[in-house]
C-alpha positions in Angstrom: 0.0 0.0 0.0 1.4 3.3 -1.2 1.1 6.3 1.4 1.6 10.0 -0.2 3.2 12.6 2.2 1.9 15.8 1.8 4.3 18.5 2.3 3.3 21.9 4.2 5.6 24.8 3.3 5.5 28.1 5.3 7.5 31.4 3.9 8.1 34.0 6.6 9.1 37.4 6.6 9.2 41.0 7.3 6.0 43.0 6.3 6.2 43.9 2.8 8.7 41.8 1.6 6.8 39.6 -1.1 5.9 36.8 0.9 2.2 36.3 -0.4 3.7 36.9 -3.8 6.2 34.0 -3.7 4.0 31.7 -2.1 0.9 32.3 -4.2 3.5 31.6 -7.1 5.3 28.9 -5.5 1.8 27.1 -4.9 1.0 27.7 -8.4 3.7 26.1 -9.2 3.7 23.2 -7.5 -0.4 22.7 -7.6 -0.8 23.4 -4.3 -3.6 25.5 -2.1 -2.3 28.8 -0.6 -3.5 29.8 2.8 -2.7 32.9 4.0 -2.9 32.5 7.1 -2.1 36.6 8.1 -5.3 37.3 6.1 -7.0 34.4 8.5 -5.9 36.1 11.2 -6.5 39.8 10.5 -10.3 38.8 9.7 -10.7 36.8 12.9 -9.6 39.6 14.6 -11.4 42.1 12.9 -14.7 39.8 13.4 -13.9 40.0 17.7 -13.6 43.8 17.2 -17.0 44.2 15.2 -18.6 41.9 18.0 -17.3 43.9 21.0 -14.3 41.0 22.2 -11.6 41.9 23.4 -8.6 40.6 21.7 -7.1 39.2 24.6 -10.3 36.7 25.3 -8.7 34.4 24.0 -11.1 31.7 24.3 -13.9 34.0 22.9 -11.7 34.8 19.5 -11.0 31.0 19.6 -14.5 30.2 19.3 -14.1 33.2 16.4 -12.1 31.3 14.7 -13.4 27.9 14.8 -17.1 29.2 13.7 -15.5 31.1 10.4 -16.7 30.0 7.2 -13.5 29.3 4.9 -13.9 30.1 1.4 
């Protein structure tokens, strides 16, 4: 039986730098999905914000996050 590894690659950097760039290219590339993950977070905190939570909950912006439709 033949087991496939799937291989996670994460690009890090300073702001501006071309990160999303490279790895929207990069996943192109290779057929891969991108997830920006800085986008994920910058909407579950913006979602805690609209509803009043204070970022530091963090058990309320947990529950954010694991309610948020991904598209």
């Amino acid at each position: 039986m033949s087991r496939t590894r799937s291989l996670i690659i994460a690009i890090d950097g300073p702001s501006g730098a071309g990160k999303g760039t490279v790895a929207r290219e990069l996943a192109r590339r290779l057929d891969y999905r991108h997830l920006d993950t800085g986008a994920m977070y910058r909407a579950v905190s913006w979602k805690a914000l609209q509803e009043g939570i204070s970022l530091d909950d963090e058990h309320a912006v947990a529950a954010i996050a694991q309610r948020a439709a991904l598209e």
